[in-house]
N, C-alpha and C positions, 0 to 999 in steps of 0.2 A: 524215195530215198535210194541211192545209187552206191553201191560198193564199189570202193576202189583197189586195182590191184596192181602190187610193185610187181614188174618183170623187169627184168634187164639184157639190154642188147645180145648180152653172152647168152642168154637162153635162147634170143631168137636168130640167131648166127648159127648153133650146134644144131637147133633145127633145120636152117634153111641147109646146111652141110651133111647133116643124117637123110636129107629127103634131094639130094643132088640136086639144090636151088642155088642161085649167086655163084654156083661153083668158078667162073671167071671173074669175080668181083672180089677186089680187097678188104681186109676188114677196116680199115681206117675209115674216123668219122669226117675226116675232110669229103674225101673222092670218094666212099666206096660205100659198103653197104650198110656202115653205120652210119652213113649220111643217109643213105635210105629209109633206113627204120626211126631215124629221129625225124625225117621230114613226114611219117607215116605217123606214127604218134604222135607228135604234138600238132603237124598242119592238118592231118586228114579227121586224125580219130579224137582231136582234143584233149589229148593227154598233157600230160607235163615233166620234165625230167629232173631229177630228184637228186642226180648223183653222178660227178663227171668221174671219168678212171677208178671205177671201183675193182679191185682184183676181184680176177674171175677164181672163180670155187677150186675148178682141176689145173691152174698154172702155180705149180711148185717152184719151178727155176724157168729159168732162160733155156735151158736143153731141153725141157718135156718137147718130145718130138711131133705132138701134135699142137703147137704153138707157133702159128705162121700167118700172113698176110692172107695165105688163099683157104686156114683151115679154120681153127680156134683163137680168140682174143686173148691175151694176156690180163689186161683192162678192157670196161666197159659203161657206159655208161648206164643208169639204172633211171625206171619211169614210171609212172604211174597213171593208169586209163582205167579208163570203166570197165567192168566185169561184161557188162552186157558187149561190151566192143571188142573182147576176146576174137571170137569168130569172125570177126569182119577183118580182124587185125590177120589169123590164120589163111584166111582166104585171099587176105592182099600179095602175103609171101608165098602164097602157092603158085600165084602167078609169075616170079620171080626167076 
């Protein structure tokens, strides 16, 4: 039996930004690296996404000045993978 667990993009966007990853890459799920992490979750790791523009936790207004295309998401979409796929999931955006 396998555990599954919701993350959402916003969580792995502030990571890949706290670890100076995608730092040239936008956050939009068209072109940028929420197309990344959705093509990583559901094509690589068989995840599935659960929740399209969910407001992200630290976007209060349109002014929070870390709210921008190349920093933090405003919206995000939200997903749901395997526990045991953590790690592989970690190790894909390392590379990043």
């Amino acid at each position: 039996m396998s555990t599954k667990i919701k993350i959402g993009a916003d969580e792995l966007i502030l990571w890949l930004r706290k670890n100076q990853k995608a730092t040239n890459i936008p956050n939009d799920e068209i072109n940028g690296v929420g197309r990344k992490i959705h093509d990583l979750i559901v094509n690589e790791l068989g995840g599935i996404k659960i929740i399209n523009n969910h407001p992200s936790y630290w976007a209060n207004s349109n002014d929070d000045r870390n709210i921008e295309k190349l920093n933090l998401p405003k919206t995000s979409a939200q997903y749901e993978v395997e526990s045991k796929k953590i790690g592989q999931l970690y190790e894909s955006l390392n590379s990043w």
